[in-house]
TORKOL-4160 file (C-alpha; in steps of 0.2 Angstrom, whole numbers, padded with zeros to 4 digits, m for minus):
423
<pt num="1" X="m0436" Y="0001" Z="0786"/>
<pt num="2" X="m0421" Y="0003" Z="0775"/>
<pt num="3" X="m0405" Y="0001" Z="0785"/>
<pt num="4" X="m0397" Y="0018" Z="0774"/>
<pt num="5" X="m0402" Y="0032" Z="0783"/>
<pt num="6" X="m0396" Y="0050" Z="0778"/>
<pt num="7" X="m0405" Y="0062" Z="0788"/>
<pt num="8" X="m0409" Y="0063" Z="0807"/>
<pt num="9" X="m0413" Y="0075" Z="0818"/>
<pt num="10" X="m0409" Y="0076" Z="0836"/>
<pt num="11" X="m0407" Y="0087" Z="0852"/>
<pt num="12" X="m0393" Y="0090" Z="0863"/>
<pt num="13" X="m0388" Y="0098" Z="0878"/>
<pt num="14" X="m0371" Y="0099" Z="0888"/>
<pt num="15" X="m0371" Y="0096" Z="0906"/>
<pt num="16" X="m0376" Y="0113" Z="0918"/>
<pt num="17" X="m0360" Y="0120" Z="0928"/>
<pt num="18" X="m0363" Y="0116" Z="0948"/>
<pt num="19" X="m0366" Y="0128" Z="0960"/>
<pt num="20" X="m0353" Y="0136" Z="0970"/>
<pt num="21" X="m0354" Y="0132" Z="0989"/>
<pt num="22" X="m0356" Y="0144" Z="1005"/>
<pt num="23" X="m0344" Y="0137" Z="1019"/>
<pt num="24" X="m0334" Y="0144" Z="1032"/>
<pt num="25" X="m0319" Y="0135" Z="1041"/>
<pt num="26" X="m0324" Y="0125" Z="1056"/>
<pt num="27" X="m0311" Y="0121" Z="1068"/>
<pt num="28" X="m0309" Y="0116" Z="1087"/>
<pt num="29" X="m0301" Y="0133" Z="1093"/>
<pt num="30" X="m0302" Y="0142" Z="1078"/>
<pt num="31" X="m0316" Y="0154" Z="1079"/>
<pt num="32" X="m0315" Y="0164" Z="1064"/>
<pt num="33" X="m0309" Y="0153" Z="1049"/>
<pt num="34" X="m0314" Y="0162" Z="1035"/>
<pt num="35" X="m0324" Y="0157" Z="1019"/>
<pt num="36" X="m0319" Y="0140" Z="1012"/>
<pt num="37" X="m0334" Y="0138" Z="1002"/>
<pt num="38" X="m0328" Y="0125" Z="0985"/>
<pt num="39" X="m0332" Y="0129" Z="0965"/>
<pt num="40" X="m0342" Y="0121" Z="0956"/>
<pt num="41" X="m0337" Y="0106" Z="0944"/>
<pt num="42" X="m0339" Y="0109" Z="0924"/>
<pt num="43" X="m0354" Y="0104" Z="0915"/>
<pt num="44" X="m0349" Y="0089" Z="0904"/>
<pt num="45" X="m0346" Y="0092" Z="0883"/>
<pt num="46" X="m0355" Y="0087" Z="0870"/>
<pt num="47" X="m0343" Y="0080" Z="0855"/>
<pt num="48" X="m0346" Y="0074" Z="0839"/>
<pt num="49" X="m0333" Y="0059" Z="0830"/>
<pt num="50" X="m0333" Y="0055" Z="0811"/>
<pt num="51" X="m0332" Y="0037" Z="0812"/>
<pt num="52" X="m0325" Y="0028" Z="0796"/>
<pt num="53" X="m0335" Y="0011" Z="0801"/>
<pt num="54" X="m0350" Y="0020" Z="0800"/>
<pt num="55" X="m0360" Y="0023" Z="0785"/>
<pt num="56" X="m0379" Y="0029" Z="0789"/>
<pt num="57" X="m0387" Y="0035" Z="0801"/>
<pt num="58" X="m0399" Y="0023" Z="0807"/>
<pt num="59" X="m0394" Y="0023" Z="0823"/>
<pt num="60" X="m0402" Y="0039" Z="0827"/>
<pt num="61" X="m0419" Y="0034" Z="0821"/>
<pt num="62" X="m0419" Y="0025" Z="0838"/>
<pt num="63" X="m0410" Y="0037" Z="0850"/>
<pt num="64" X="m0413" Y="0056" Z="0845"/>
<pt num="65" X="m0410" Y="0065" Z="0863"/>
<pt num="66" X="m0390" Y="0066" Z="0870"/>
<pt num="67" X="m0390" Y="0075" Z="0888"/>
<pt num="68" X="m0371" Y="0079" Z="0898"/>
<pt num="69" X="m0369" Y="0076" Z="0914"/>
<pt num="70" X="m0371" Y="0092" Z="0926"/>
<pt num="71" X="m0357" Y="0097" Z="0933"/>
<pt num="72" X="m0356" Y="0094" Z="0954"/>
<pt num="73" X="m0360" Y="0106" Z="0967"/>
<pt num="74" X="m0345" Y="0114" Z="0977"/>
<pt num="75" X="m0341" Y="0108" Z="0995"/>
<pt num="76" X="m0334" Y="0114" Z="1012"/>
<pt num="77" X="m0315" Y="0116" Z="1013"/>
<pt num="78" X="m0313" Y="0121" Z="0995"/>
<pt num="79" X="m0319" Y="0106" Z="0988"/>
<pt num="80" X="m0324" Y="0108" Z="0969"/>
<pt num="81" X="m0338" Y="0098" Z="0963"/>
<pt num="82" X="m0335" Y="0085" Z="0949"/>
<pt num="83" X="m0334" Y="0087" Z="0932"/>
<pt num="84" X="m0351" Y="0079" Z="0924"/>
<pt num="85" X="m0348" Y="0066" Z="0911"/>
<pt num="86" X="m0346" Y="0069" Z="0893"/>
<pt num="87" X="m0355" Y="0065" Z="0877"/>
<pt num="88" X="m0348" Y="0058" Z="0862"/>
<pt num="89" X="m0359" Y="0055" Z="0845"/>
<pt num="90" X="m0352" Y="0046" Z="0831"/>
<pt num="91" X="m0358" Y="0051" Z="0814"/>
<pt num="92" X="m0353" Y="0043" Z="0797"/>
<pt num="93" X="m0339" Y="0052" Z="0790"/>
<pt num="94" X="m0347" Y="0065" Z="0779"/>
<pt num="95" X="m0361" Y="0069" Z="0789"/>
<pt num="96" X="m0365" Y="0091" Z="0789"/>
<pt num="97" X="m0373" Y="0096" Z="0808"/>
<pt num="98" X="m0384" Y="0111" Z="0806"/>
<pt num="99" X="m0393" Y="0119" Z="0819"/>
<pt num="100" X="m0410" Y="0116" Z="0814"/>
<pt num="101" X="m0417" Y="0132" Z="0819"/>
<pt num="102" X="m0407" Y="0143" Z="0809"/>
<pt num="103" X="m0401" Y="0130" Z="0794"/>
<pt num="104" X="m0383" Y="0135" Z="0797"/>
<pt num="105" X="m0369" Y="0124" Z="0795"/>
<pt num="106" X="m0362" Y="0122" Z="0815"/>
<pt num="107" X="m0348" Y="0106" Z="0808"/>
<pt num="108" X="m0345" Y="0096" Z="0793"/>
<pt num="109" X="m0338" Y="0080" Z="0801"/>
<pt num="110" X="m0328" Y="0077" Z="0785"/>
<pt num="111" X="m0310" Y="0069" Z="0789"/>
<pt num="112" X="m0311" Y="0054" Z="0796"/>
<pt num="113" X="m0308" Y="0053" Z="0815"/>
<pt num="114" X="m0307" Y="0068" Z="0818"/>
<pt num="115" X="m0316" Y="0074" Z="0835"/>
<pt num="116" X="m0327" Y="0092" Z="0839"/>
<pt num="117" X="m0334" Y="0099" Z="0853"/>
<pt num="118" X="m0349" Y="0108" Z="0849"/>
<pt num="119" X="m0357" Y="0111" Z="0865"/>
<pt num="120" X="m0347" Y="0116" Z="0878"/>
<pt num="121" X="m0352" Y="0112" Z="0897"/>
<pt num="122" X="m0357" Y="0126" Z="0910"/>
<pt num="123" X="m0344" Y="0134" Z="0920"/>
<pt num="124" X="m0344" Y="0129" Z="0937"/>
<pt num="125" X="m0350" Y="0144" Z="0950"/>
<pt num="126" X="m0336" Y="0150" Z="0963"/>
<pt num="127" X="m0339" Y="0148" Z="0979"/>
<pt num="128" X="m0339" Y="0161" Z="0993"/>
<pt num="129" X="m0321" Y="0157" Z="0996"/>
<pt num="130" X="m0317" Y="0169" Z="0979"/>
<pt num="131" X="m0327" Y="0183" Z="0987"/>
<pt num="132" X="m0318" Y="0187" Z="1002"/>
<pt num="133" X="m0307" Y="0205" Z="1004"/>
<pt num="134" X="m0303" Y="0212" Z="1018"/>
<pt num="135" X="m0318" Y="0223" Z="1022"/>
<pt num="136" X="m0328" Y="0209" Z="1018"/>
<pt num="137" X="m0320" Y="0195" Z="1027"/>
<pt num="138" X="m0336" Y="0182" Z="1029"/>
<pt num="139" X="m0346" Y="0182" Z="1011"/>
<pt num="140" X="m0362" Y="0175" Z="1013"/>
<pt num="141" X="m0365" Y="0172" Z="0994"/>
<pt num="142" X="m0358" Y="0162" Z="0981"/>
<pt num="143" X="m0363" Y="0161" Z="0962"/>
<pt num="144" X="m0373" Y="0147" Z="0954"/>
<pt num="145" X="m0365" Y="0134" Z="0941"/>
<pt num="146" X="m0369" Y="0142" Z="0920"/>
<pt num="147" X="m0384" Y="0134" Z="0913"/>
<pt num="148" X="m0385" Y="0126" Z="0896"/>
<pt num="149" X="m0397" Y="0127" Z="0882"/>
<pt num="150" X="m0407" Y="0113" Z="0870"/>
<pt num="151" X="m0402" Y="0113" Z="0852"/>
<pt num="152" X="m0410" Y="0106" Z="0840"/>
<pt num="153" X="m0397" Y="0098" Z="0826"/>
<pt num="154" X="m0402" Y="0092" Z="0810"/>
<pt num="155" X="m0388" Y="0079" Z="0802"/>
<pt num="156" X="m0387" Y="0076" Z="0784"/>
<pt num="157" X="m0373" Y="0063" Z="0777"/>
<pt num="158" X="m0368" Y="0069" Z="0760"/>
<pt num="159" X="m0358" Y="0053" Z="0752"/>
<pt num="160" X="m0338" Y="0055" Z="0752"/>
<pt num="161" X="m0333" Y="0053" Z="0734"/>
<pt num="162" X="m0323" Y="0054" Z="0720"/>
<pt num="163" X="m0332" Y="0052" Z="0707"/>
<pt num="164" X="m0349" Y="0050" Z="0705"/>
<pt num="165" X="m0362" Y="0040" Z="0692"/>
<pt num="166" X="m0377" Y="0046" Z="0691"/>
<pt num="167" X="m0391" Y="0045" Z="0675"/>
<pt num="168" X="m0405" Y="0038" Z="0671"/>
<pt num="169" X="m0414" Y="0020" Z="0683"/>
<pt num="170" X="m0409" Y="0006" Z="0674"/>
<pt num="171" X="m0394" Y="0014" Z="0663"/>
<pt num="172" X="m0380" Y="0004" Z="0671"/>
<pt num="173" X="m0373" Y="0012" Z="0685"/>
<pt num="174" X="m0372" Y="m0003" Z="0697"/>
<pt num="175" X="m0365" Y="m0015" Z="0686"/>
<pt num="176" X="m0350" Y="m0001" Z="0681"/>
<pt num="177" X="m0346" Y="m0002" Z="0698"/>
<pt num="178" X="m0345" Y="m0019" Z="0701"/>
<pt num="179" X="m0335" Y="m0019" Z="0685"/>
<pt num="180" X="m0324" Y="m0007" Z="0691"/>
<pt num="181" X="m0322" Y="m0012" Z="0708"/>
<pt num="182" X="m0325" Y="m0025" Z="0723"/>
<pt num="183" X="m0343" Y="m0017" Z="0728"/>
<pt num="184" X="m0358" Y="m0029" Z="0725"/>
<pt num="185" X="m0372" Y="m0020" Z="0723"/>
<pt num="186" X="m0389" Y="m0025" Z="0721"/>
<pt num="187" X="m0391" Y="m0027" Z="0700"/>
<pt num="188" X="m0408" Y="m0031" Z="0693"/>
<pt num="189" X="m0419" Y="m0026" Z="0678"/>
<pt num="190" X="m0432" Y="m0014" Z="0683"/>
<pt num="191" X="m0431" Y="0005" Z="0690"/>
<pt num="192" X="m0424" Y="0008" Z="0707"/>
<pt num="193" X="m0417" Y="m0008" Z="0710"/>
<pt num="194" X="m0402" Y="0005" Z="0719"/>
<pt num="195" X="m0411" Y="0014" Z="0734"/>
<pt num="196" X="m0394" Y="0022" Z="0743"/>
<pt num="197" X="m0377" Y="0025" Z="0735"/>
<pt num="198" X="m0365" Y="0013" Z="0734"/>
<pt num="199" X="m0347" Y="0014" Z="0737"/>
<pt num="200" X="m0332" Y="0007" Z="0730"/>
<pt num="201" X="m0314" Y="0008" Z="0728"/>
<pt num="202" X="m0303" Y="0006" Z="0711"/>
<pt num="203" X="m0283" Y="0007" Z="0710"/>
<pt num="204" X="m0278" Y="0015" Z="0692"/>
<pt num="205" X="m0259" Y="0017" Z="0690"/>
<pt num="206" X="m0256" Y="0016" Z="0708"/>
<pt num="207" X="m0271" Y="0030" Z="0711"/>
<pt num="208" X="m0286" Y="0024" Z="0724"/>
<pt num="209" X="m0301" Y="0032" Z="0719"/>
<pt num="210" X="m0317" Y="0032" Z="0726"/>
<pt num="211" X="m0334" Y="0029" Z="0716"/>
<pt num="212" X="m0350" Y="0032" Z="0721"/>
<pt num="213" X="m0366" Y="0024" Z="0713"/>
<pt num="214" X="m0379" Y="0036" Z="0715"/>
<pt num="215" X="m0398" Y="0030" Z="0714"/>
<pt num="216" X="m0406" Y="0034" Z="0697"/>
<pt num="217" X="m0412" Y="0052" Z="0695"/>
<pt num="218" X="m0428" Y="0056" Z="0687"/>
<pt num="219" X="m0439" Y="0070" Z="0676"/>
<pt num="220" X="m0442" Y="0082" Z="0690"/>
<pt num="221" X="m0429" Y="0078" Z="0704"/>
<pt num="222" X="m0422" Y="0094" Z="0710"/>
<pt num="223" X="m0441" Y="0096" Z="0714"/>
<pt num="224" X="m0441" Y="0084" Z="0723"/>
<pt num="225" X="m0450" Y="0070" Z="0714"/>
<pt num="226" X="m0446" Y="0054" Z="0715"/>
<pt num="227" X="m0433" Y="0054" Z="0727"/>
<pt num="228" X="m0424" Y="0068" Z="0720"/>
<pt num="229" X="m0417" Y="0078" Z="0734"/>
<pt num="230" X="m0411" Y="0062" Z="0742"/>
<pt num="231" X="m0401" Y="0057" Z="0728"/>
<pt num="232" X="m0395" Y="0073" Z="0723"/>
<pt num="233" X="m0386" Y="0080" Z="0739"/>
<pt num="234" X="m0375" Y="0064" Z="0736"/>
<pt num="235" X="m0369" Y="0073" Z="0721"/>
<pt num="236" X="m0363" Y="0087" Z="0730"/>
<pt num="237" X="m0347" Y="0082" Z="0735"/>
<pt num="238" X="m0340" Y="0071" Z="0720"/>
<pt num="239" X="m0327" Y="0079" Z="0709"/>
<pt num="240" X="m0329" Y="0072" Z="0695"/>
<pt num="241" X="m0345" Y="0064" Z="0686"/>
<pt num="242" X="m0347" Y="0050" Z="0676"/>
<pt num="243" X="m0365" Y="0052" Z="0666"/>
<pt num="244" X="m0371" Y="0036" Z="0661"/>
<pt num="245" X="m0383" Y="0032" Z="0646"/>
<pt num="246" X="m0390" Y="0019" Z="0638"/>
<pt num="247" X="m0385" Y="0022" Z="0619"/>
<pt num="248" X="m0393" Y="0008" Z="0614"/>
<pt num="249" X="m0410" Y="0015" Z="0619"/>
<pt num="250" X="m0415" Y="m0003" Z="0627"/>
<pt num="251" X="m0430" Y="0003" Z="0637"/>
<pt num="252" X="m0436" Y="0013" Z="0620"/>
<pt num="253" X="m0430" Y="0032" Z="0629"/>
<pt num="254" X="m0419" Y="0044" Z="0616"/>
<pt num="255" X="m0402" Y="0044" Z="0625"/>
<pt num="256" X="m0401" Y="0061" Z="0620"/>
<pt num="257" X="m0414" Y="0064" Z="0630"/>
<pt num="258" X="m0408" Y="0059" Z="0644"/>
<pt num="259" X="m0395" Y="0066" Z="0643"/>
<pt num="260" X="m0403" Y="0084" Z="0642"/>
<pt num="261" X="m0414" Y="0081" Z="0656"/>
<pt num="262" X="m0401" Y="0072" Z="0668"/>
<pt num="263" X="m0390" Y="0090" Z="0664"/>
<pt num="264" X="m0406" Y="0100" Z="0668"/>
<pt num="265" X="m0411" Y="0093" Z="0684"/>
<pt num="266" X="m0390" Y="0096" Z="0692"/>
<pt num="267" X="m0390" Y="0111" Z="0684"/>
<pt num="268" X="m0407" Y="0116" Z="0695"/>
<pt num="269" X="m0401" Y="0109" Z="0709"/>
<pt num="270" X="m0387" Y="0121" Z="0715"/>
<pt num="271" X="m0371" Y="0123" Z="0704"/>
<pt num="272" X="m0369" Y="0104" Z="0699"/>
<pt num="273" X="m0372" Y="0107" Z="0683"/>
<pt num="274" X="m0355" Y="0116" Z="0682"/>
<pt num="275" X="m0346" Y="0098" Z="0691"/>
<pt num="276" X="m0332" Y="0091" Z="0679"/>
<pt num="277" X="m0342" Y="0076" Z="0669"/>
<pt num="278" X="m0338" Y="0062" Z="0657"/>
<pt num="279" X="m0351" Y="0055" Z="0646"/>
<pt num="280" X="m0352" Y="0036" Z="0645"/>
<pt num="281" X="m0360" Y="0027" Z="0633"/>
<pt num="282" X="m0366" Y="0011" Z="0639"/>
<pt num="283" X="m0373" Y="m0006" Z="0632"/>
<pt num="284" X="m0363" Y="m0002" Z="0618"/>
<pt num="285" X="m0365" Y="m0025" Z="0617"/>
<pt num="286" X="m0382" Y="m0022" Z="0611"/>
<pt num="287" X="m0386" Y="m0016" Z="0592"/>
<pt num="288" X="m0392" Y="m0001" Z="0585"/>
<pt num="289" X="m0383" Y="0010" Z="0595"/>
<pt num="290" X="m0371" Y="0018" Z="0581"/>
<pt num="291" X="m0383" Y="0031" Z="0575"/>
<pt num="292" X="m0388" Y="0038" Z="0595"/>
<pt num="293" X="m0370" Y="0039" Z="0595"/>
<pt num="294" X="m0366" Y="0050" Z="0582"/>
<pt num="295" X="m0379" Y="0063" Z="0589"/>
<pt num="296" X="m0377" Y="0061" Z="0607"/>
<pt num="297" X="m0359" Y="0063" Z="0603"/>
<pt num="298" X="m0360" Y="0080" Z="0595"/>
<pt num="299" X="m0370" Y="0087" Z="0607"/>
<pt num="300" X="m0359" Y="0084" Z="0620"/>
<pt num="301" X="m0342" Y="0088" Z="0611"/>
<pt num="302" X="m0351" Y="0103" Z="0608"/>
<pt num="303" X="m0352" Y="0108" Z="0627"/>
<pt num="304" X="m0332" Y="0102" Z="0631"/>
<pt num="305" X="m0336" Y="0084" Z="0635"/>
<pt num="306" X="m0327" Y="0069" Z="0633"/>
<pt num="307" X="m0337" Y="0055" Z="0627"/>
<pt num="308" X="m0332" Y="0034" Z="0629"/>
<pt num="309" X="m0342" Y="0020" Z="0625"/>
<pt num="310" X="m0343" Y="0005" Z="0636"/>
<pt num="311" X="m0350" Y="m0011" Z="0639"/>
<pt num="312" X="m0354" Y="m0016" Z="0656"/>
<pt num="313" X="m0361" Y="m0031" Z="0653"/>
<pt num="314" X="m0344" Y="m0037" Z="0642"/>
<pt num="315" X="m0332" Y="m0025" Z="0653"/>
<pt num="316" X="m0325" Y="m0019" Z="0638"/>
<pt num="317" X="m0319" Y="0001" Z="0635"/>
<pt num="318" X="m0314" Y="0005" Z="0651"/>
<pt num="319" X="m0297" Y="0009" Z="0651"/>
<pt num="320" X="m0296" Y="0022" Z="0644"/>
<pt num="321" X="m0311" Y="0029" Z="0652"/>
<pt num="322" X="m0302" Y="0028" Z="0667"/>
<pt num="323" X="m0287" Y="0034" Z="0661"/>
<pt num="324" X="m0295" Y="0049" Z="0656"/>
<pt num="325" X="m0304" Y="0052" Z="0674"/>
<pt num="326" X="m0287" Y="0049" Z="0683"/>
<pt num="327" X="m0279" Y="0064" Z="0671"/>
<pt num="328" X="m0295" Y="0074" Z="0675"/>
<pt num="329" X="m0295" Y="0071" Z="0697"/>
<pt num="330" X="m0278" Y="0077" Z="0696"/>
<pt num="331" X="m0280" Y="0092" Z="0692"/>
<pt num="332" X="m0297" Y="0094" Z="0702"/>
<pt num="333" X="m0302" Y="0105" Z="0719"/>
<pt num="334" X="m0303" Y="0089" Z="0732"/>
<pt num="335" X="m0320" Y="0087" Z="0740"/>
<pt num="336" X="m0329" Y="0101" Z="0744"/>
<pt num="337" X="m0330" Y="0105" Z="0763"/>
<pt num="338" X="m0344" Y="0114" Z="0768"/>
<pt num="339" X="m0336" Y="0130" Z="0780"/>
<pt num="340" X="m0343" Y="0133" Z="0797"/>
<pt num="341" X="m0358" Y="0147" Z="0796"/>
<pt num="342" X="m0364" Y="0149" Z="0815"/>
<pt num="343" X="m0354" Y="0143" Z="0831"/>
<pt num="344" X="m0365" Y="0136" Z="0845"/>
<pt num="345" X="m0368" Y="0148" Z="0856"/>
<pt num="346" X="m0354" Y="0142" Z="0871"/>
<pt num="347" X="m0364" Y="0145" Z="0889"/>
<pt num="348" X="m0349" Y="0151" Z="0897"/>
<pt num="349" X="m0348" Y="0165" Z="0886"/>
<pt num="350" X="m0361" Y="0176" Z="0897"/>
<pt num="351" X="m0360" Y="0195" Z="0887"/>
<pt num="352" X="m0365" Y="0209" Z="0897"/>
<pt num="353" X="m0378" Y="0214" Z="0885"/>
<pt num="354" X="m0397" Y="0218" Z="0892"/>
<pt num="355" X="m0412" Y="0227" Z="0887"/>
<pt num="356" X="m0422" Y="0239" Z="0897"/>
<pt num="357" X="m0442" Y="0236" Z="0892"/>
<pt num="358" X="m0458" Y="0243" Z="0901"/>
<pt num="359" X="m0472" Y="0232" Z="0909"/>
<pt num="360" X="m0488" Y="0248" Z="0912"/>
<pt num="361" X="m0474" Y="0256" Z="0927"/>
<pt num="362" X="m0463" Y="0243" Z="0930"/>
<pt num="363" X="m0443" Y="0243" Z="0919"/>
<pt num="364" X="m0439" Y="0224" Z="0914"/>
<pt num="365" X="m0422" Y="0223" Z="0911"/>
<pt num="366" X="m0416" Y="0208" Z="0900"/>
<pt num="367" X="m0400" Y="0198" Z="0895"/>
<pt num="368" X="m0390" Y="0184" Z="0894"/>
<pt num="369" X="m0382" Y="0187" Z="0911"/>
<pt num="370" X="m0398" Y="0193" Z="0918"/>
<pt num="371" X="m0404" Y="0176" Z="0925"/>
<pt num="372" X="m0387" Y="0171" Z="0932"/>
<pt num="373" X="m0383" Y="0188" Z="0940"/>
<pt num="374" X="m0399" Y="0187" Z="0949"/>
<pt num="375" X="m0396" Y="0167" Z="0956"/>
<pt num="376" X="m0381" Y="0173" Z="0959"/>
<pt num="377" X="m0388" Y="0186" Z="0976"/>
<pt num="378" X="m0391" Y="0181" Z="0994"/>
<pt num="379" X="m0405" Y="0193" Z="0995"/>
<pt num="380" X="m0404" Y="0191" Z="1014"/>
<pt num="381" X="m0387" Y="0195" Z="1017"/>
<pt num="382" X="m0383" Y="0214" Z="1017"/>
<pt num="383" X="m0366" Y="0213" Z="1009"/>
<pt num="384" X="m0373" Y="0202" Z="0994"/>
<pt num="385" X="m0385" Y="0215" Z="0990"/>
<pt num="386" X="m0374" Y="0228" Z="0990"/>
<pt num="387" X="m0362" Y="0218" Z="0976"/>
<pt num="388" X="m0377" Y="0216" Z="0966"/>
<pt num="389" X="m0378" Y="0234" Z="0965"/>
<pt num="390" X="m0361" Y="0238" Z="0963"/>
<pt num="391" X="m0361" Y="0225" Z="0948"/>
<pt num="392" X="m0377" Y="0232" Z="0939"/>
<pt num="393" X="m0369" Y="0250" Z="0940"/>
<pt num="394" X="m0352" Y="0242" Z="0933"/>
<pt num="395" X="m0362" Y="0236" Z="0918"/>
<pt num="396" X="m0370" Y="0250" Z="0915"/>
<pt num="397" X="m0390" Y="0245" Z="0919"/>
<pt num="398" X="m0391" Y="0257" Z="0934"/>
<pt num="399" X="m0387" Y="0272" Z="0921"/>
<pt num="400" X="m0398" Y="0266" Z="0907"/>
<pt num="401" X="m0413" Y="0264" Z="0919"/>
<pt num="402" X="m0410" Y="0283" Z="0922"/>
<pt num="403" X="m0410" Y="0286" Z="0905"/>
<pt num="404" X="m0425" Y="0276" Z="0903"/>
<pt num="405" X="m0434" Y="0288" Z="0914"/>
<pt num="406" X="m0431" Y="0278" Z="0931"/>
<pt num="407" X="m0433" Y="0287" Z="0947"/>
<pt num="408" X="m0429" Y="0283" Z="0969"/>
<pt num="409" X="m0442" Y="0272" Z="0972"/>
<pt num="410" X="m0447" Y="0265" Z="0954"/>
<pt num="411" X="m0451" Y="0248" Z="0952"/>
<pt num="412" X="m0436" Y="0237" Z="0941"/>
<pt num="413" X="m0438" Y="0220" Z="0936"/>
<pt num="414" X="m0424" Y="0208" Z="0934"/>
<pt num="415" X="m0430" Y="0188" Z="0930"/>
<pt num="416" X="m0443" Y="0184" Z="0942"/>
<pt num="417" X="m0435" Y="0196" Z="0955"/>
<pt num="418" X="m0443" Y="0215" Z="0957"/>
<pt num="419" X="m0435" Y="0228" Z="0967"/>
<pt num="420" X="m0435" Y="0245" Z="0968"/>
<pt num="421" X="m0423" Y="0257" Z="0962"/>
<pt num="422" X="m0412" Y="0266" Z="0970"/>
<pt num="423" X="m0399" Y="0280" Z="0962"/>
């Protein structure tokens, strides 16, 4: 298994709110102590940390499910329950979180230790202590702790970089950046020898810049072939790339070619082909490459872009292709950062929205709040039920049931609870 991994997938849920508690004050003669039923504690978080030692994620090929810890139930004497324990997940820095059922972007973990909270835990339930008036001195009811939903995330880590080399297998790139910087890539003869990008660092005139060698792109790979798409989304960040050919045409391909088709396959995969570039001309040491030159040259001239011949192997020509980066990343957008699309949906935020359906003669109503207002009711205890009533007239159900065609004595519907209505 390769140990560069730059998709995963895994599910999370923070921790369910405990449940309020029903308690009244016991005390030797004290005969009527009043409610002193505790809250709830808070469901514990799930967070998400960009991590600058971490560059893959492998680590979640072998754990791929993150659960918080339930918040505790309340207690007698106001006692609240205790806060469940929280999650967090380190990512590479880098790394976009979508939700995977919709595709939006939920985070994009791109400053280096920063910290998000994406799934916030349950509110804790009141207990029957925050229910007491003074008609209704002795609540016999307290509300359940929020539950939390699964979400499915789907993590993809799009390499952090300055500039980017991407052309051809076998045109160069690896050996440019060991050139240029401390990286020690893996450098052979034969296609595909680089499988992840590589990354290292260069200082020019007192400017770090960070290069990225991305694995060799092929006829085809915005569709996919190869290992197209893999490669690619590593493009998307860079600001700047560096499009390496082999001038010398040592493996018998028409660098022009290349150089076409290389341009065709950013331009079809989302707007790269309009990315800043610099053509480089490489193995420039090996003969014949004067006449590729000339015409490689004029097409890209032609198109507004600057052209340098190298030689990796010898380590001559680079200056003042460097030079001419540093000139061109100064005046460049930074990194692109990929804006929020969707927010989790946050648990505590119960709307009170609901839909009124039929079932043949029976009115389901529906909603968010629905589930909780109903665990919320001591269906035994008279004044609970007449709070329940109260709170659907408040939020309008009691009124749209009418309107749905409700009558005194219809059946209504509300979770697994049916009951029946009463004007």
């Amino acid at each position: 298994m390769s140990n560069f991994v730059d998709r995963a997938k895994i599910t999370c849920k923070a921790g369910n709110g405990g449940n309020g508690s029903v308690s009244f004050h016991r005390e030797k003669f004290v005969q009527n102590g009043g409610p002193d039923g505790g809250d709830g504690g808070t469901g514990g978080d799930i967070s998400f940390y960009a991590d600058p030692n971490m560059h893959t994620l492998l680590d979640f090929r072998f754990r791929s499910k993150y659960t918080a810890g339930n918040g505790g139930d309340g207690a007698a004497a106001r006692c609240k329950g205790k806060r469940g324990e929280s999650v967090l997940i380190k990512v590479p820095v880098g790394t976009i979180i979508r939700n995977a059922e919709t595709g939006a972007v939920a985070a994009d973990m791109d400053v280096p230790g920063e910290t998000r909270v994406l799934l916030r835990g349950g509110r804790g339930g009141w207990g029957n202590a925050h229910f007491a008036t003074p008609t209704r001195q002795a609540p016999n009811f307290a509300r359940p702790g929020i539950k939390t939903e699964v979400y499915t995330l789907q993590l993809e880590l799009k390499t952090m970089a300055d500039i980017g080399l991407v052309g051809y297998p076998n045109v160069g790139k690896s050996t440019i950046l060991s050139v240029l910087t401390a990286a020690r890539p893996k450098i052979a003869n034969y296609h595909f020898t680089t499988l992840s990008p590589n990354l290292g660092i260069l200082r020019h005139h007192g400017q770090d810049i960070v290069l990225a060698d991305i694995p060799g792109l092929v006829e085809g790979a915005a569709d996919g072939v190869g290992l197209g798409h893999d490669f690619l989304r590593h493009v998307e960040r860079t600001r700047l790339l560096l499009h390496v050919v082999d001038i010398a045409g040592s493996e018998g391909r028409d660098p022009v070619a290349d150089y076409e088709q290389i341009n065709l396959e950013l331009s079809r995969y989302g707007e790269l082909a309009e990315r800043p570039q610099i053509l480089v001309c490489n193995k420039t040491d090996l003969g014949g490459w004067e006449e590729n030159f000339a015409r490689l040259q004029a097409k890209a001239e032609a198109a507004g872009t600057p052209v340098f011949c190298v030689s990796a192997a010898t380590g001559k020509g680079f200056e003042p292709l460097l030079d001419k980066a540093a000139d061109l990343l100064a005046t460049l957008p930074p990194m692109q950062h990929f804006a929020e699309e969707e927010r989790l949906e946050d648990a505590n935020q119960l709307d009170n929205r609901f839909e009124i359906s039929r079932d043949g003669k029976v009115f389901v109503v529906t909603g968010g709040a629905m589930d909780h207002l109903i665990d919320s009711v001591n269906f035994d205890d008279e004044e609970s039920v007449n709070w329940f009533h109260r709170t659907l007239r408040r939020i309008g159900v009691i009124d749209e049931l009418r309107r749905c065609g409700a009558q005194e004595g219809s059946t209504v519907r509300i979770a697994d609870m049916e009951f029946d209505f009463v004007d």
